[in-house]
N, C-alpha and C positions, 0 to 999 in steps of 0.2 A: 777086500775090495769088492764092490758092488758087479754084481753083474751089466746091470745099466752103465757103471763106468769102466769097466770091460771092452761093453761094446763101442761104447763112446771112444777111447784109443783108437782099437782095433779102425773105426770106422778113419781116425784123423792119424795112420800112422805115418802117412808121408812128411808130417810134421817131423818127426823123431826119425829121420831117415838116418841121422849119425846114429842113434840108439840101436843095438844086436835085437832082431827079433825074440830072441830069447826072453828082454831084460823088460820089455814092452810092459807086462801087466806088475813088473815092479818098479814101477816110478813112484817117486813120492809127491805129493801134493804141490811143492812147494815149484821142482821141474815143471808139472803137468801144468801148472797154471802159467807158469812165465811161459813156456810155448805154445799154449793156446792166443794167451794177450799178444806174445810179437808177433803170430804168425799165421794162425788161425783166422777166418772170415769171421762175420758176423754171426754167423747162423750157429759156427761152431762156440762161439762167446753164449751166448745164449743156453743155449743146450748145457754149456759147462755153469753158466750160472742155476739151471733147474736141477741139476743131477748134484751138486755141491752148495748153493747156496748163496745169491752174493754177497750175505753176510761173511761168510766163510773164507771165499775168493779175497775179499776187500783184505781182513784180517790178514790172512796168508802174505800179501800181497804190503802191505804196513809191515807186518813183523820181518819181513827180509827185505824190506829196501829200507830200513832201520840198523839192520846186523851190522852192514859194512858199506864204507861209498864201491867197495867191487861190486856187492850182489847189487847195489843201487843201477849200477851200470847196466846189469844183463839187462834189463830192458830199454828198451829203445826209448828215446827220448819224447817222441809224442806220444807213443803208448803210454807212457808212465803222465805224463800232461792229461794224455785223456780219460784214464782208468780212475786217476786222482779226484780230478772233477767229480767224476760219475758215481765214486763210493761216498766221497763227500756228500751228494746228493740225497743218494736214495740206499746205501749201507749203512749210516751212522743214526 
């Protein structure tokens, strides 16, 4: 893990407030992304698209609302409307 995505949790840990601080800098990509898109502002979408890629995001973000209609679920219904659009656009 990047030290830049280190600080980028550390900075958004109120997000993962059910998360043990312990467990914090081992999230995997696929976590760290769906709780930034549900719940995360703008500033912090952004920041998480520069430090990973929206290429990267887009993929991650496809490949698990693909898995199962559960993981489809974990995101919130416009989130997932608007992310969709948005890698549509400018990811693919």
């Amino acid at each position: 893990m990047s030290e830049e995505l280190k600080q980028f949790i550390n900075k958004n840990k109120s997000l993962f407030w059910y998360t043990p601080e312990s467990e914090l800098l081992n999230l995997d990509d696929s976590f760290l992304i769906e709780t930034i898109l549900n719940y995360g502002d703008w500033n912090a979408v952004k920041e998480l698209f520069k430090i990973l890629g929206i290429k990267t995001v887009a993929n991650t973000v496809f490949h698990d609302i693909n898995l199962s209609e559960r993981r489809r679920n974990n995101y919130n219904e416009q989130t997932l409307n608007f992310f969709t659009h948005l890698f549509n656009r400018y990811a693919q």
